[in-house]
C-alpha positions in Angstrom: 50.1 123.2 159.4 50.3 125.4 156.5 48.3 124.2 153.2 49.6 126.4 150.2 47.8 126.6 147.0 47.1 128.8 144.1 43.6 130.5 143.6 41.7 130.0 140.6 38.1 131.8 139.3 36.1 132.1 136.7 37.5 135.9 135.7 40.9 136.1 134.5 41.0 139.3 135.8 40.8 138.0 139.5 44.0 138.6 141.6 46.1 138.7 144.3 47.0 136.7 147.8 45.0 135.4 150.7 45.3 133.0 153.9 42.6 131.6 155.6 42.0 130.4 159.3 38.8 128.6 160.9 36.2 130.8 161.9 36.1 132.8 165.5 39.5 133.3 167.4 41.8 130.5 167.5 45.7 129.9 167.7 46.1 130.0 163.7 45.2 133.5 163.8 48.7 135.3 164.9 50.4 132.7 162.3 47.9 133.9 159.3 48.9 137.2 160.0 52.8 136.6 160.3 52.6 134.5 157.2 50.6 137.3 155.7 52.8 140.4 157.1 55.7 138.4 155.6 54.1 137.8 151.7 53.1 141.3 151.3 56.6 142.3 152.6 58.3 140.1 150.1 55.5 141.1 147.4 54.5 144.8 147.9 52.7 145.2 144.5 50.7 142.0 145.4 46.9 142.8 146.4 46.0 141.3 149.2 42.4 140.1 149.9 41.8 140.7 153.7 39.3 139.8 155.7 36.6 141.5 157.0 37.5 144.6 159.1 41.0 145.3 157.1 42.1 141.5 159.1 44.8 140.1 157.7 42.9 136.7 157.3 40.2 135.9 155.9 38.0 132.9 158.1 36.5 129.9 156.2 35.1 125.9 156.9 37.7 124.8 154.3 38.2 120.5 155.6 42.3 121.7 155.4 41.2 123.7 158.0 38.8 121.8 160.1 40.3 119.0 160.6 42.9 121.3 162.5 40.0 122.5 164.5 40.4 121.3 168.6 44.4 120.8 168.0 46.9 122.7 169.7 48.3 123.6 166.7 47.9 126.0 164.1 46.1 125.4 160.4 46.2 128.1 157.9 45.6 127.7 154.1 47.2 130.3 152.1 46.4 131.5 148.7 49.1 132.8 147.2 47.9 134.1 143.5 45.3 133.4 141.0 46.8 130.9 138.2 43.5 131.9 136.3 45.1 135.7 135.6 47.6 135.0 133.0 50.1 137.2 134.6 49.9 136.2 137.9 50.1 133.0 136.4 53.5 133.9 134.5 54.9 135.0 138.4 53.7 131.4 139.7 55.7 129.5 137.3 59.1 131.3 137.6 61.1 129.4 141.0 62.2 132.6 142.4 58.5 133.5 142.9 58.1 130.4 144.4 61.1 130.9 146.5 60.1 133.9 148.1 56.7 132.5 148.7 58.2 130.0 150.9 60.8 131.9 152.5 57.6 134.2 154.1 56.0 131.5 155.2 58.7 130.2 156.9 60.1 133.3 158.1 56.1 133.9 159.6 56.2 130.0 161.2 59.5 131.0 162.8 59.4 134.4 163.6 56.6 136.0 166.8 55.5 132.1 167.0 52.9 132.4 169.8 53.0 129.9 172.5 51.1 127.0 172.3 49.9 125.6 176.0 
């Protein structure tokens, strides 16, 4: 399960991607980074938010995520740019933007997919 949104904050200066995954080691990890490796491939001038340690992901109780919790399936949310930074914004709105957004995502589903047991 992927949830994909855009980030919003109080400063319009905020910017840049991230993707989240419940907290402690768990099967969505390997995805959020393939789905991560994949955005910042397709957008190298995007900043990307790690996690802590330089991780690619970034852990959180999000309900998205928790419900996934227990499942043998992965659940990732990803943030793909603040709509609150007028030029980030501008990006957001135009669909090959959005396009490439969700050709890494699926190209980080499909591709190095980690076995599920």
């Amino acid at each position: 399960m992927v949830s994909v949104h855009c980030n919003c904050a109080d400063s319009r200066r905020a910017k840049g991607g991230e993707i989240y995954t419940t907290k402690g080691e768990t099967v969505s990890d390997p995805v959020a980074a393939n789905i991560a490796k994949r955005v910042q491939k397709q957008f190298p001038d995007l900043k990307w938010r790690a996690g802590p340690g330089g991780k690619p992901d970034r852990e959180a109780g999000f309900y998205v995520l928790r419900t996934q919790e227990g499942l043998a399936r992965a659940g990732v949310l990803l943030e793909t740019m603040f709509i609150s930074n007028p030029s980030e914004e501008r990006l957001l709105s135009q669909p090959m933007v959005q396009f490439r957004f969700a050709c890494a995502v699926a190209s980080g589903l499909l591709c190095e997919q980690p076995a599920i047991s």
